[in-house]
C-alpha positions, -999 to 999 in steps of 0.1 A, spaced: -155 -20 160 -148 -51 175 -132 -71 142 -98 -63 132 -95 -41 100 -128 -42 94 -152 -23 64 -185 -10 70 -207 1 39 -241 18 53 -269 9 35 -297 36 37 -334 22 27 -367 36 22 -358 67 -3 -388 61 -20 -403 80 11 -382 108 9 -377 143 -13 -345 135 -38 -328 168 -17 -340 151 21 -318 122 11 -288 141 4 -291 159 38 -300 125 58 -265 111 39 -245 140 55 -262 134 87 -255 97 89 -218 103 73 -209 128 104 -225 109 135 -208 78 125 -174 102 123 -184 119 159 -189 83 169 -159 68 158 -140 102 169 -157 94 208 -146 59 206 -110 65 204 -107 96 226 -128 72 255 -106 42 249 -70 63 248 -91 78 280 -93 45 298 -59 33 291 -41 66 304 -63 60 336 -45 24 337 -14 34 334 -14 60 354 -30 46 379 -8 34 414 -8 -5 409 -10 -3 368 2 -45 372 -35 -52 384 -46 -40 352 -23 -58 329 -58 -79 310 -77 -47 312 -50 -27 295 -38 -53 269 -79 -59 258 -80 -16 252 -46 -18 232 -61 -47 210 -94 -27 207 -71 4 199 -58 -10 168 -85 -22 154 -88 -2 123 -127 8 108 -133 16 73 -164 34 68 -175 37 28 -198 62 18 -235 52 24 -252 39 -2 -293 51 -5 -317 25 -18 -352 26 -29 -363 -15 -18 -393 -12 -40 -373 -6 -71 -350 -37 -82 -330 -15 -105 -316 3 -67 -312 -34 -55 -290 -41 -88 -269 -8 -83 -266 -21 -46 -251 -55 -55 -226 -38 -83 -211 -12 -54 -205 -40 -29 -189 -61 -59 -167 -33 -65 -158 -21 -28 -147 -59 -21 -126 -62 -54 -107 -34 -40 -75 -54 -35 -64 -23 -14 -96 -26 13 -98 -62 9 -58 -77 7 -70 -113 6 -95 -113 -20 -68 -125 -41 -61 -155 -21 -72 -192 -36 -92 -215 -11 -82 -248 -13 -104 -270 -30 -122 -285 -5 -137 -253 6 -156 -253 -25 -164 -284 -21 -183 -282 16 -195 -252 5 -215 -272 -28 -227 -301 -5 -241 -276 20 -256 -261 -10 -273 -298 -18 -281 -300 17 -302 -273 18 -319 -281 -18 -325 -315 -3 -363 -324 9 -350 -333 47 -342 -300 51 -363 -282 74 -378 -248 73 -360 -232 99 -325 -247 83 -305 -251 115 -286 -282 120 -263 -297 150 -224 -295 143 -217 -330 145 -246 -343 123 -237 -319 98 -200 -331 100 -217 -364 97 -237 -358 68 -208 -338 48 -181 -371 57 -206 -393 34 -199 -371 1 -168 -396 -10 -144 -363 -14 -153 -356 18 -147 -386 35 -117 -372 57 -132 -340 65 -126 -334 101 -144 -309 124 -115 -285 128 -113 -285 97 -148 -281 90 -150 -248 116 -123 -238 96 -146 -239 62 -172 -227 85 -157 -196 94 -151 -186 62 -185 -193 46 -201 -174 76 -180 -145 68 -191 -147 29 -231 -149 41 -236 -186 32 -240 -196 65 -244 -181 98 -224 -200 126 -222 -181 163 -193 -199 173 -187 -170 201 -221 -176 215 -218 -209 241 -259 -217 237 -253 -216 198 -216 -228 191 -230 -261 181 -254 -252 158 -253 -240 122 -276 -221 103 -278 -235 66 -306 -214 62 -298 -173 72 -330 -163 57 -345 -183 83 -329 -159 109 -339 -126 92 -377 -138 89 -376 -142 123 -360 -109 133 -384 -92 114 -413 -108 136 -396 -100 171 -384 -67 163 -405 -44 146 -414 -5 143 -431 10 171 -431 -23 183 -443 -6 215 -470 12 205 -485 -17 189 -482 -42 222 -497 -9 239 -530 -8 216 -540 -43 223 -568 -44 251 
């Protein structure tokens, strides 16, 4: 809601635990709330920025006001959601081949036609070598400046510099190479080669009935 012009595709897993007409009814259900949600969102923002203007000293509000308008005009796609059985790799196939055709969409995605320059590709196969290498760790994370370090020593990437770099960074986070939480002060400097990494370790701090379980232990 947050990111300008934006595309959400839900993803809705574990159909292999429900009747084929149950999915159909929990696609509806999902379809509407994220409409009544997105419906909420802009009646409460228009909401807070007639109170702003509207309100005696409206010039006190001026940050407050111009931060609504940006979130205002942030447009949200919403695709239809896709069910999945995860136990079935011909679901995780059909999966792939709709997100390959929503983002060729030239019409959602204007810039998919747009050619990187070279060294993009290029940072983006020396990560790749990186994280093939043996020094790599398990966990895959690596300081900013030692990976800026270890990507000058490849000879075409000799000059690379690190606005550069945040630059190419940016952009492989965005296509899922990477992750990189440049927003996030405690993590700005650190890069993870590894995203896997992050989503094994999700999966061990935040689980179902995660409460019930800490609860049953004497």
């Amino acid at each position: 809601m947050r990111v300008p012009n934006s595309v959400v595709l839900p993803v809705g897993t574990h159909v292999d635990c429900c009747r084929e007409e149950e999915v159909e009814e929990k696609r509806r259900d999902i379809m509407a709330k994220v409409a009544a949600m997105l419906a909420e969102r802009k009646s409460n923002l228009a909401h807070f920025i007639n109170n702003l203007e509207g309100s005696e000293e409206p010039e006190f509000y001026v940050d407050q006001w111009e931060r609504l308008k940006e979130m205002e005009s942030c447009s949200l796609t919403i695709l239809d959601l896709v069910a999945v059985n995860c136990t079935d790799h011909r679901d995780i196939k059909k999966l792939e081949a709709t997100i390959l055709q929503h983002v060729k969409n030239e019409e959602l995605f204007p810039e998919v036609v747009r050619v990187l320059p070279p060294v993009y590709r290029q940072v983006e196969a020396a990560i790749v070598d990186i994280v093939q290498s043996e020094e790599m760790t398990d966990h895959g994370m690596m300081d900013l400046q030692y990976l800026l370090s270890k990507l000058s020593q490849c000879e075409q990437l000799a000059n690379l510099g690190r606005e550069l770099l945040q630059d190419i960074l940016r952009y492989l986070h965005r296509i899922g190479l990477v992750v990189w939480y440049e927003e996030i002060k405690h993590l700005e400097s650190t890069v993870f080669l590894q995203p896997t990494f992050l989503i094994t370790m999700f999966k061990l701090l935040v689980r179902y009935r995660l409460a019930q379980q800490l609860e049953s232990i004497s």
